[in-house]
N, C-alpha and C positions, 0 to 999 in steps of 0.2 A: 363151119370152117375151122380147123385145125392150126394153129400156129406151130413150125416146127421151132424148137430152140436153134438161137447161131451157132455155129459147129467152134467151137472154143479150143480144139487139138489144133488146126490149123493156123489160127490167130495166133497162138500161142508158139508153136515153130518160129513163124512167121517175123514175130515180137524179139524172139531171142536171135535168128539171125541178125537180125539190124544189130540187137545192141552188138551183137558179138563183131558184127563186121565194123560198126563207131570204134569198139576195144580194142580192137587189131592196127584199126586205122589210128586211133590218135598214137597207140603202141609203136608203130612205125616211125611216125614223124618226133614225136617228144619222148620217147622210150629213150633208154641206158645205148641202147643198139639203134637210133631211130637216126634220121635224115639230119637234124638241127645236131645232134652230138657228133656226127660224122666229118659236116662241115667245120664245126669249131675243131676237130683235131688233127683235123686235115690243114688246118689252118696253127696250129702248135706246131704239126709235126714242119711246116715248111719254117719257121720261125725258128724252129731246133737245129734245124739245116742248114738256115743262113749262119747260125752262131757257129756252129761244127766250124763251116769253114774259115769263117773269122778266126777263130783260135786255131787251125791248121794254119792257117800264114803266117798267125802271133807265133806258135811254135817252129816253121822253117825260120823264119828271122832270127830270134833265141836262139835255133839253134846253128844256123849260120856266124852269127855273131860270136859264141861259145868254142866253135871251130877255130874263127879266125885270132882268139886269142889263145888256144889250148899250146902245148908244146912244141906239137908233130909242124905246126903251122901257125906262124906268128905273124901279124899282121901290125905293122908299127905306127900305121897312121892310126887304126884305132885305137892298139893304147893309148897312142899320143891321147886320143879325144877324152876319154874315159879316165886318164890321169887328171889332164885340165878339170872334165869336168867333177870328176871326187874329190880330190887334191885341190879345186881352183888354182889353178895354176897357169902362169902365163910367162910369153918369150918377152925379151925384151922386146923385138920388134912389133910386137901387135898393138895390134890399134883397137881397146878397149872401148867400146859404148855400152852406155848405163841407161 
């Protein structure tokens, strides 16, 4: 009775697909390009976005405010405010709390 040897080509295929499919695979999920990076920047980029428009409203404000004191169009109650409060300044009439 003859033993034949185990065929070692095939194992061998065999062996490097798995690893290669494990390398792909964890390459996927924890890679530079993978699933966990995608969610976290997915999650900066909506966090970048809230901010954007927080300072989109900080600058309509500014620059509403900017308008309302510029030349073309004055606006005297805000001086008013904005003298009081740089200048502190106050009417006789006001009623000061501390």
């Amino acid at each position: 009775m003859k033993r034949s040897s185990p065929a070692i080509g095939p194992l061998f295929y065999f062996g490097t697909a798995v690893v290669l499919g494990l390398y792909f695979t964890f390459a996927a999920v924890q890679g530079a390009f993978g699933l966990f990076n995608r969610v976290q920047v997915e999650a900066e980029s909506d966090l970048l976005r809230a901010q954007r428009d927080s300072l989109q409203l900080e600058l309509a404000e500014v620059t509403n405010r900017t308008r309302r004191l510029s030349d073309d169009f004055l606006d005297l109650d805000l001086l008013d405010e904005r003298a009081r409060d740089v200048l502190g300044l106050a009417r006789p009439d006001d009623i000061i709390i501390r």
